[in-house]
Backbone and ligand atoms as CSV (ligand in chain L), in Angstrom:
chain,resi,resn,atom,element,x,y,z
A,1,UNK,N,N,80.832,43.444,145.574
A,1,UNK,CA,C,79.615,44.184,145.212
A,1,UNK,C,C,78.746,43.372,144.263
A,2,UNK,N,N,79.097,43.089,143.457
A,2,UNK,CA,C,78.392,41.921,143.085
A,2,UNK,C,C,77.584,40.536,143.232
A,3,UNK,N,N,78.437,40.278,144.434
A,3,UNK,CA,C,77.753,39.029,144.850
A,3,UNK,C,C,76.544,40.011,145.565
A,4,UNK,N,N,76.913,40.951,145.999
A,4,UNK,CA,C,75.956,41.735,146.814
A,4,UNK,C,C,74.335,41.956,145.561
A,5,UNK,N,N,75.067,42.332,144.404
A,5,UNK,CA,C,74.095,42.430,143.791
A,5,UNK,C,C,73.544,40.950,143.339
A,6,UNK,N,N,73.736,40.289,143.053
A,6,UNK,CA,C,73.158,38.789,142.904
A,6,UNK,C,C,71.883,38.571,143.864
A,7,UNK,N,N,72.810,38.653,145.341
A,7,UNK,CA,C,71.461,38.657,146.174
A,7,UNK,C,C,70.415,39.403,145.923
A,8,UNK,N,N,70.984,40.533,145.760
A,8,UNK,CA,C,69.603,41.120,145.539
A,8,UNK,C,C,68.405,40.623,144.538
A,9,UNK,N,N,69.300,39.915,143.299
A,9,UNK,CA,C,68.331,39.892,142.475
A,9,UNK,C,C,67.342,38.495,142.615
A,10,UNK,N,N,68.260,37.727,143.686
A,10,UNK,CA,C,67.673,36.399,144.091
A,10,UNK,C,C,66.660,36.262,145.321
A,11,UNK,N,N,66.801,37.770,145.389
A,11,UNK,CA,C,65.728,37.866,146.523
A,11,UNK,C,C,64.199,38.556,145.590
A,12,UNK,N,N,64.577,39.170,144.512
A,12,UNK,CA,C,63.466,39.860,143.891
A,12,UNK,C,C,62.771,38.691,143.107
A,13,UNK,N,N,63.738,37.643,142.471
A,13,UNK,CA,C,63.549,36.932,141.855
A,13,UNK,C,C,62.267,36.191,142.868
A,14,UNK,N,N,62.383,35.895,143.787
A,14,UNK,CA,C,61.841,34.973,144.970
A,14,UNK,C,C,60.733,35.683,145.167
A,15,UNK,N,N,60.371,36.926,145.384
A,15,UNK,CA,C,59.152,37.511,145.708
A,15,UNK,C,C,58.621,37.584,144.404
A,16,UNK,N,N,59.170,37.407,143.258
A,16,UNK,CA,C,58.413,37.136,141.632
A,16,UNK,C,C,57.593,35.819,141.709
A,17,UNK,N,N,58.631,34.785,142.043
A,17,UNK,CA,C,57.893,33.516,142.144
A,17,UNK,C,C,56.700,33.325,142.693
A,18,UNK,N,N,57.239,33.790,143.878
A,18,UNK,CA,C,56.210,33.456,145.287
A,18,UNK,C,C,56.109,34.531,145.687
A,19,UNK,N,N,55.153,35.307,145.352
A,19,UNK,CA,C,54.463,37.023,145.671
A,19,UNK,C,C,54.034,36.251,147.009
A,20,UNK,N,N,54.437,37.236,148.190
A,20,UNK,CA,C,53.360,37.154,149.673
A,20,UNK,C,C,52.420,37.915,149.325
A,21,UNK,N,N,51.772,37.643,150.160
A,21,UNK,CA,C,50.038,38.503,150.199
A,21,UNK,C,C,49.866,38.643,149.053
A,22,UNK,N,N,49.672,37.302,148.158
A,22,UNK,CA,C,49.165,37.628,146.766
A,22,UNK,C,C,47.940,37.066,146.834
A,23,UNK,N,N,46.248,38.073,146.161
A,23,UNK,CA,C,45.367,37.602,146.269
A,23,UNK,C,C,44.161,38.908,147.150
A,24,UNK,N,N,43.321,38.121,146.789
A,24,UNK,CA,C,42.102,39.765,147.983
A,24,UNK,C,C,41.832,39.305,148.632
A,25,UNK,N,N,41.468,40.599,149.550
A,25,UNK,CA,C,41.225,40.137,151.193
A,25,UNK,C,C,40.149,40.817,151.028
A,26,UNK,N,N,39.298,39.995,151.854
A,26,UNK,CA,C,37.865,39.968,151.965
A,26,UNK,C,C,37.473,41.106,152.401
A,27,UNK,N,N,38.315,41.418,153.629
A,27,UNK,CA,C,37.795,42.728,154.714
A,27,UNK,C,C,38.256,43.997,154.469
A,28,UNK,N,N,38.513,44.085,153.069
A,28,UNK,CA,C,39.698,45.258,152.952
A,28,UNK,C,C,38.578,46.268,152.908
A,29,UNK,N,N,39.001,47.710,153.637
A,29,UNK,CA,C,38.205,48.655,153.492
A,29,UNK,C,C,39.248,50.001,152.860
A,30,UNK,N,N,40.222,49.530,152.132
A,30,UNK,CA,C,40.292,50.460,151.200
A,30,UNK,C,C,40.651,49.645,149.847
A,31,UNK,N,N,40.708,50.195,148.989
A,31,UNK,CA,C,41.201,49.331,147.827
A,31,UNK,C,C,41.249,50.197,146.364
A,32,UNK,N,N,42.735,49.946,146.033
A,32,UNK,CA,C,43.085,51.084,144.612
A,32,UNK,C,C,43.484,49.999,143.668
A,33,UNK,N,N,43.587,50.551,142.406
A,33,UNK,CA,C,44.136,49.904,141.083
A,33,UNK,C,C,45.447,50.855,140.872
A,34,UNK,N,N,45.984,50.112,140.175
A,34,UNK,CA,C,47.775,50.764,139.494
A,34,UNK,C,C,47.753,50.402,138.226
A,35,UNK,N,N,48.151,50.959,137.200
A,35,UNK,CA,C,48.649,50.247,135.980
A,35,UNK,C,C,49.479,51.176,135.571
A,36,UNK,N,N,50.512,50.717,135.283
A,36,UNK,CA,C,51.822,51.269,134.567
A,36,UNK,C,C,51.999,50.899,133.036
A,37,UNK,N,N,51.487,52.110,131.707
A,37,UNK,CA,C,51.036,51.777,130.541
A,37,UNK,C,C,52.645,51.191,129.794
A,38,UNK,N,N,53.433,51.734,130.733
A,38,UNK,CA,C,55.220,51.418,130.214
A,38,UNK,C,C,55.374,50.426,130.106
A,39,UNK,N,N,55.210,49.718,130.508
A,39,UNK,CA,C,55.838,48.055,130.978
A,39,UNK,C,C,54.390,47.232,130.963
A,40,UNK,N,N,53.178,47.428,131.376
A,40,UNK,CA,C,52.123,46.843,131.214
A,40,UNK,C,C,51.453,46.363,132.616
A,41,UNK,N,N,52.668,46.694,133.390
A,41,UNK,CA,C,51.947,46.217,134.793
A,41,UNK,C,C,50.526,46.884,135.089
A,42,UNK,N,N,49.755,45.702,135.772
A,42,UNK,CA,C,48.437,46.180,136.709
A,42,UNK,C,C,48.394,45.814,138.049
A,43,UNK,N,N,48.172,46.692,139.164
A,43,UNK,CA,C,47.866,46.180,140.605
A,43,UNK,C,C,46.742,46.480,141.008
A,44,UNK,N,N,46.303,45.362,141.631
A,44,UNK,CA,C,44.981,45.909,142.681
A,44,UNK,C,C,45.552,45.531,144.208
A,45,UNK,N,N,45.355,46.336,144.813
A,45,UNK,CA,C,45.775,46.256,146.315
A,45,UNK,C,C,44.820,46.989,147.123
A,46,UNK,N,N,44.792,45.520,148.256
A,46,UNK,CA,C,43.751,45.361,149.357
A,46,UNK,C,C,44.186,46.002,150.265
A,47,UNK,N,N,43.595,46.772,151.459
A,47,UNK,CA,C,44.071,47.237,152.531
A,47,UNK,C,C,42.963,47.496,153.308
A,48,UNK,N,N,43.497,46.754,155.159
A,48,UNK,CA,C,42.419,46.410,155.862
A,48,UNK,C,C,43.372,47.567,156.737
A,49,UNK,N,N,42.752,49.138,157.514
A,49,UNK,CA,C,42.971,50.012,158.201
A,49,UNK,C,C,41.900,50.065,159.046
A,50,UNK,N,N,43.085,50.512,160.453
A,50,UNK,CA,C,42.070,50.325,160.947
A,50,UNK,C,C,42.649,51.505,162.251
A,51,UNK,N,N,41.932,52.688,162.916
A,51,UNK,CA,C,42.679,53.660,163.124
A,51,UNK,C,C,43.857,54.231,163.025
A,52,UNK,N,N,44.163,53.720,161.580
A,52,UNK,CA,C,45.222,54.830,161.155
A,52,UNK,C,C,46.199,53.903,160.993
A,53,UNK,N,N,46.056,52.591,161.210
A,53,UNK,CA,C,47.019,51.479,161.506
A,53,UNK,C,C,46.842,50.353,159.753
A,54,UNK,N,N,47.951,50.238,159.467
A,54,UNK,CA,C,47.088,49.272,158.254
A,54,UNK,C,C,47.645,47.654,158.682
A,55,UNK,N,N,46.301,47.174,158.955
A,55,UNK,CA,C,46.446,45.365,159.567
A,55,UNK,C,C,46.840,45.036,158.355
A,56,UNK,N,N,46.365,44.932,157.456
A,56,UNK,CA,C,46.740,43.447,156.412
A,56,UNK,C,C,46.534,44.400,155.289
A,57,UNK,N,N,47.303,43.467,154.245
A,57,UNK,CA,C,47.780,44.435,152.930
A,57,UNK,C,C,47.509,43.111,152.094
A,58,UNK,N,N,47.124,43.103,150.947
A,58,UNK,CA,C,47.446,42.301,149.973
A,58,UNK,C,C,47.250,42.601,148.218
A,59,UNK,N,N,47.427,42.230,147.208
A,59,UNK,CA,C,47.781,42.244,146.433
A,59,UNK,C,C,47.419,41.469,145.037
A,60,UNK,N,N,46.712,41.730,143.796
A,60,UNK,CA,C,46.555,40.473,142.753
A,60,UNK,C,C,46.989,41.652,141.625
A,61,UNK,N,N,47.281,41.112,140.253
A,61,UNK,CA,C,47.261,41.762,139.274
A,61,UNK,C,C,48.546,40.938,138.220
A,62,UNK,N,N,49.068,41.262,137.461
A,62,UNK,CA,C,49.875,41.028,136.681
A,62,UNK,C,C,50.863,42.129,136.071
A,63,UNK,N,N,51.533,41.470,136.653
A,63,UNK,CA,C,53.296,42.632,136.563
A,63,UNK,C,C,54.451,41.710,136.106
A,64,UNK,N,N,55.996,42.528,135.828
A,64,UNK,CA,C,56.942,42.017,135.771
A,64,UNK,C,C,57.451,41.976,136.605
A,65,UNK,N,N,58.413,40.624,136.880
A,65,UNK,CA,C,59.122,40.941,137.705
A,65,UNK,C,C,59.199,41.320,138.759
A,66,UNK,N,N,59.535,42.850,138.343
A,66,UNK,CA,C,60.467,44.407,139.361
A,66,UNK,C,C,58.798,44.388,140.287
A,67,UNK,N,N,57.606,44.782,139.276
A,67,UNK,CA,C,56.447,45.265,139.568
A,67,UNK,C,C,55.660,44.374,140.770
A,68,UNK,N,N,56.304,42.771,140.454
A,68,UNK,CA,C,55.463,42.160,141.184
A,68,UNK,C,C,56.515,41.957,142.672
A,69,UNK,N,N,56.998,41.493,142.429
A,69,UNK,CA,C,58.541,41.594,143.496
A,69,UNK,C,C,58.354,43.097,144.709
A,70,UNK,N,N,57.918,44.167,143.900
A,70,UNK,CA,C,58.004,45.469,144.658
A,70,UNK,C,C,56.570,45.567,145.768
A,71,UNK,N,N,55.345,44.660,144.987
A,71,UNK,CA,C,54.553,44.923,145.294
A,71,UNK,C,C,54.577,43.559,145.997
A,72,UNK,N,N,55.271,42.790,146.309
A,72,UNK,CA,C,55.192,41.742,146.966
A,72,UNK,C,C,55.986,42.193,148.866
A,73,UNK,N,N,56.990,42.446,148.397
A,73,UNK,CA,C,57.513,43.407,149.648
A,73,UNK,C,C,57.118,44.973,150.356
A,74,UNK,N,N,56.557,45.362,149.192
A,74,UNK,CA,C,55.746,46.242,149.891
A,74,UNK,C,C,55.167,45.796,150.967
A,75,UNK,N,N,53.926,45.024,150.116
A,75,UNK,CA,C,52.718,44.689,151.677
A,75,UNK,C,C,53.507,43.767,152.616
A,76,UNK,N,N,54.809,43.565,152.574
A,76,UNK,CA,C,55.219,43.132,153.796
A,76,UNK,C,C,55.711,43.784,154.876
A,77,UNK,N,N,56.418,45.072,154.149
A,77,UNK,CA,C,56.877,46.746,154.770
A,77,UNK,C,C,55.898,46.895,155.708
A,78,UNK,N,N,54.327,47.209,154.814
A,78,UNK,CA,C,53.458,48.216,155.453
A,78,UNK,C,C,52.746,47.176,156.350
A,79,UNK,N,N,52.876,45.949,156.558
A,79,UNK,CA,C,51.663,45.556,157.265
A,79,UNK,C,C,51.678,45.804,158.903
A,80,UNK,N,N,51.164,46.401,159.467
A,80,UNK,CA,C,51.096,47.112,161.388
A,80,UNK,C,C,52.176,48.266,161.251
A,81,UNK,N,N,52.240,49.018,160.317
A,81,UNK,CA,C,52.588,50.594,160.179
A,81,UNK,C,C,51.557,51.318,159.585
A,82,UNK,N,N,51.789,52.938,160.522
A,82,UNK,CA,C,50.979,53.599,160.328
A,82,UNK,C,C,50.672,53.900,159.064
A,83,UNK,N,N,49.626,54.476,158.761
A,83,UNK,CA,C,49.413,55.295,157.451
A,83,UNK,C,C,50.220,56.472,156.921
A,84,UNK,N,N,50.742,57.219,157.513
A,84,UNK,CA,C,51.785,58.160,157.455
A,84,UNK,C,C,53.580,57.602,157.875
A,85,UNK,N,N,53.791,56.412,158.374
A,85,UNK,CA,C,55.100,55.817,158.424
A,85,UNK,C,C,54.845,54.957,157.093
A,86,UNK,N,N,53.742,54.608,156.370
A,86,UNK,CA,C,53.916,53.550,155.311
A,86,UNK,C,C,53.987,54.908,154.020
A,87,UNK,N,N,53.837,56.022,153.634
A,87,UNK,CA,C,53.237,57.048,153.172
A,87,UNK,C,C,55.414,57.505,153.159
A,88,UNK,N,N,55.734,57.705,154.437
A,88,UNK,CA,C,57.183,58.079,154.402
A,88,UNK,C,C,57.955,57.053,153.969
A,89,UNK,N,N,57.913,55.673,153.730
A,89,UNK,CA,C,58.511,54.823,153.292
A,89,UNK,C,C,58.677,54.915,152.372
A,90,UNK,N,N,57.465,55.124,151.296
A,90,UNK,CA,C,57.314,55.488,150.099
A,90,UNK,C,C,57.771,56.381,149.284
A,91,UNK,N,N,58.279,57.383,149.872
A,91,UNK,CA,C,59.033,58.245,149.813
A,91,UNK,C,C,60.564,58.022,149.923
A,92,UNK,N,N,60.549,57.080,150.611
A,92,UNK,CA,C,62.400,56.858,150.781
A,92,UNK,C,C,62.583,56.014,150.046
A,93,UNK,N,N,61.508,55.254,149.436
A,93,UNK,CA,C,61.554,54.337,148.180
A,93,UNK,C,C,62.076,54.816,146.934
A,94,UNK,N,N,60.904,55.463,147.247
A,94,UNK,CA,C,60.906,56.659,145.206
A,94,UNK,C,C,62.099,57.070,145.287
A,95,UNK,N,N,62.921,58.124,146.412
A,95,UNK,CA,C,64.081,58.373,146.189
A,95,UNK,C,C,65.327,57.438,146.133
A,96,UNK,N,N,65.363,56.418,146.387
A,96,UNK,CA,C,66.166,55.166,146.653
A,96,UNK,C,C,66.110,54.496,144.542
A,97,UNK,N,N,64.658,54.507,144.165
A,97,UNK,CA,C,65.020,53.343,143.245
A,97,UNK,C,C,65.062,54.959,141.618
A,98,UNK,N,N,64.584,56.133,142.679
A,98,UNK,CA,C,64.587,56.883,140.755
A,98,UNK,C,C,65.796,57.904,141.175
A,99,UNK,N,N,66.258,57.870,142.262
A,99,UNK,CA,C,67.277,59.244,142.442
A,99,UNK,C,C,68.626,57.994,143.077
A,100,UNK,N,N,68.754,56.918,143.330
A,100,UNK,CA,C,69.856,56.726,143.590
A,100,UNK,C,C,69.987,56.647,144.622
A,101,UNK,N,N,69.391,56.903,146.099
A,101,UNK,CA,C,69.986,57.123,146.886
A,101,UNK,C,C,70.370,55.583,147.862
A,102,UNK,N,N,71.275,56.072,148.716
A,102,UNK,CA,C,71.746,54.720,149.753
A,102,UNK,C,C,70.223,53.634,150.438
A,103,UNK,N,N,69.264,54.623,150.263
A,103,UNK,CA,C,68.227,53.325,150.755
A,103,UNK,C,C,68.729,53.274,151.802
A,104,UNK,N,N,69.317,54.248,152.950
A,104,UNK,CA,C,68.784,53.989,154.284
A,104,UNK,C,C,67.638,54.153,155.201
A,105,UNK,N,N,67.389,52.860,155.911
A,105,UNK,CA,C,66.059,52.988,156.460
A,105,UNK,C,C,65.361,52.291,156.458
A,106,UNK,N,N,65.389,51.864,155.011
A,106,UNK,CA,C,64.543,51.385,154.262
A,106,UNK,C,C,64.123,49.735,154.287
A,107,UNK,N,N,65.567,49.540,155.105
A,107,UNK,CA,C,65.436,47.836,155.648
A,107,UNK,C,C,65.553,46.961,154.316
A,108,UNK,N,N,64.943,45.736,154.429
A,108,UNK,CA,C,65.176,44.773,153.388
A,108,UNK,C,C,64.499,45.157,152.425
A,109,UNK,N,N,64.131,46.726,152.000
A,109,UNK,CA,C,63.389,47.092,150.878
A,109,UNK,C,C,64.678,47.941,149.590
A,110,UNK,N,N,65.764,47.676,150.617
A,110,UNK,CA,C,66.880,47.973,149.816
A,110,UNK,C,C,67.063,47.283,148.294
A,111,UNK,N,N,66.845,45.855,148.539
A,111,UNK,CA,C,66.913,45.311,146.886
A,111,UNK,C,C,66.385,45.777,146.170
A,112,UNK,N,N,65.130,46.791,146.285
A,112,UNK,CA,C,64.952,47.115,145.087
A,112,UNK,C,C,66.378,48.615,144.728
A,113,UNK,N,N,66.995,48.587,145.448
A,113,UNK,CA,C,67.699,50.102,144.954
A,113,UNK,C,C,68.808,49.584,143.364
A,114,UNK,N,N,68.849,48.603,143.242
A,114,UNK,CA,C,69.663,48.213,142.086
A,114,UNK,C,C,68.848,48.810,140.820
A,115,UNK,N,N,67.181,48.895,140.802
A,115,UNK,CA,C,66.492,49.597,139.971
A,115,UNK,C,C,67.288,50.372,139.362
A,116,UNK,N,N,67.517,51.506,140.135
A,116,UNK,CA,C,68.207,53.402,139.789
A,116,UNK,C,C,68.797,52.795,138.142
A,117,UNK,N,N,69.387,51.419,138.360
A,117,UNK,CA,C,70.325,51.556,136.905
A,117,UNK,C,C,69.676,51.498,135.683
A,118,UNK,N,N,68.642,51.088,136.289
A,118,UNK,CA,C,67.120,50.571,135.133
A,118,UNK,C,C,65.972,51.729,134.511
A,119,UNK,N,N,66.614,52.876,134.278
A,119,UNK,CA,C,65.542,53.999,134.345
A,119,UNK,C,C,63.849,53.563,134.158
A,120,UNK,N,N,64.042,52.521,133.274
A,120,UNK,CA,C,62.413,52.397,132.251
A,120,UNK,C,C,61.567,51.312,133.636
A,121,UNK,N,N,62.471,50.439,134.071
A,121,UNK,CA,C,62.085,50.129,135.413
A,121,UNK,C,C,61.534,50.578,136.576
A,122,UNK,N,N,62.137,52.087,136.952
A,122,UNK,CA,C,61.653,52.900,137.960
A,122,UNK,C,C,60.056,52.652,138.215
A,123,UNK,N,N,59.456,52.740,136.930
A,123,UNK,CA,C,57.941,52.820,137.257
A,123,UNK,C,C,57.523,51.674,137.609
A,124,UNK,N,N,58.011,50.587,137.320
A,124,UNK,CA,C,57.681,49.162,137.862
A,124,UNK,C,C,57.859,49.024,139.049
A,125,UNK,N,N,58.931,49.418,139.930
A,125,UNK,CA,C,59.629,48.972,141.222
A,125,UNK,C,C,58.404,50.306,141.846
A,126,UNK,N,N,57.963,50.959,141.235
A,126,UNK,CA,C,57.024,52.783,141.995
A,126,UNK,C,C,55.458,52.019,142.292
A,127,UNK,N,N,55.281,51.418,141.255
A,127,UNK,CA,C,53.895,51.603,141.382
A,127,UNK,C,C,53.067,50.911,142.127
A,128,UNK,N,N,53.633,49.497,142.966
A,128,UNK,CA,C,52.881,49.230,143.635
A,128,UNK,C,C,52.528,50.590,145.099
A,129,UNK,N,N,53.635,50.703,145.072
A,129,UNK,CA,C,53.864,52.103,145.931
A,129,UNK,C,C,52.788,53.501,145.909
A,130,UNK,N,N,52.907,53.698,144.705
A,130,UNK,CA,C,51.515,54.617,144.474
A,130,UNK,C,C,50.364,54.127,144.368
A,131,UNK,N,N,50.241,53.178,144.399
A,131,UNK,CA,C,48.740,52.657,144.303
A,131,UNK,C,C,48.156,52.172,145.660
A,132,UNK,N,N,49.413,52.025,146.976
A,132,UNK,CA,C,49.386,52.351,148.337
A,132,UNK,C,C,48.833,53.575,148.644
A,133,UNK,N,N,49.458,54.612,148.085
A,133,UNK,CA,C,49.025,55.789,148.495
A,133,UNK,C,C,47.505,56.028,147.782
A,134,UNK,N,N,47.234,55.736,146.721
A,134,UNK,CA,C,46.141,56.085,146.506
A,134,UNK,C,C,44.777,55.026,147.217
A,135,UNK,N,N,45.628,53.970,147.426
A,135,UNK,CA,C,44.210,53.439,148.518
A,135,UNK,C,C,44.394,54.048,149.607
A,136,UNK,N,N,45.471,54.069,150.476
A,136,UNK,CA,C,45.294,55.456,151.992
A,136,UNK,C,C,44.562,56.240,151.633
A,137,UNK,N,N,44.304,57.183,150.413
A,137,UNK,CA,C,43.847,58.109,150.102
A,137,UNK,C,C,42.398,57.992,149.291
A,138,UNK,N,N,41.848,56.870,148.908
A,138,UNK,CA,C,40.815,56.545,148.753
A,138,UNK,C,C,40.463,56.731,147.508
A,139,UNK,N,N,41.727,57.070,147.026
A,139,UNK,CA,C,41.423,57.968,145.684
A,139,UNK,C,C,40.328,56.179,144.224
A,140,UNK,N,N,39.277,56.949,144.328
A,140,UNK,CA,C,38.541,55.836,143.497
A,140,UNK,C,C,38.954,55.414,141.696
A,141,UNK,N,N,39.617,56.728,141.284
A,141,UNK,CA,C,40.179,56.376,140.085
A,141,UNK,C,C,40.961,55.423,139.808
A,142,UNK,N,N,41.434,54.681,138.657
A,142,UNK,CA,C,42.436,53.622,138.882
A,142,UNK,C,C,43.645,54.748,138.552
A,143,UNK,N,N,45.108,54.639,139.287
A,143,UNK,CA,C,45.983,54.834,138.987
A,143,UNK,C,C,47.207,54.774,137.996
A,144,UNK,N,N,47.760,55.742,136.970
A,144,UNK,CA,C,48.480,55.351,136.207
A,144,UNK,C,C,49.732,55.868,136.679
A,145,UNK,N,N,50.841,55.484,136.242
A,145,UNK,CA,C,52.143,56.398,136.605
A,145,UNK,C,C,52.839,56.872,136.003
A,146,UNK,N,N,51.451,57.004,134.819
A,146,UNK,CA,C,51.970,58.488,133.980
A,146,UNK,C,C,51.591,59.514,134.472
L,1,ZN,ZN,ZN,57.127,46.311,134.750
């Protein structure tokens, strides 16, 4: 179990380094802010939809770690899933990294489930996540996850 957990953290570690889809996309026609006042993280995330479909996802801001790592695999989750399959992911997320659960489903978005042990973390590994939902949702405010 351990080595099990190692990987994991050498895989979070890796999307820290080298965030994918880090940066804005030109064509994005939705686009939300995140900031998590706990930890200090900020996200802005791009999202190019396009009947209901989200093409390309991307990502800039300054986070730790968990925050940037989460939001690095995120937009790799959601990119050519629906708006409502990326919306249920999110959901099996939140319950996976703040309730514990097995993270089935959830595919290689499992590393983040080592979170659960991290309570003050939760919001780091969440928020790129909510700030998904609030660009699906258009919501123009910036997002906190308080
Ligand atoms: Zn953080």
């Amino acid at each position: 179990m351990s080595e099990l957990r190692e990987l994991y953290q050498e895989t979070i570690l890796d999307h820290y380094r080298r965030p994918r889809n880090a940066g804005r996309l030109a064509d994005a026609n939705r686009v939300a802010e995140g900031y998590n006042p706990l930890c200090g993280d900020r996200i802005k995330l791009f999202l190019k939809v396009d009947d209901g479909v989200i093409r390309d996802a991307r990502f800039e801001g300054n986070g730790c770690a968990i925050a940037t790592a989460s939001a690095s695999l995120m937009t790799e989750s959601i990119k050519g899933k629906r708006a409502d399959e990326a919306l249920r992911l999110l959901e099996q997320v939140h319950h996976m990294v703040a309730g514990g659960g097995s993270g089935g489903g959830v595919g290689k978005l499992q590393v983040l489930s080592g979170v659960h042990e991290f309570p003050q973390r939760v919001k780091c590994a969440t928020l790129a996540w909510h700030t998904m939902k609030a660009a699906l949702e258009n919501v123009a405010v910036p997002v906190t996850t308080e």
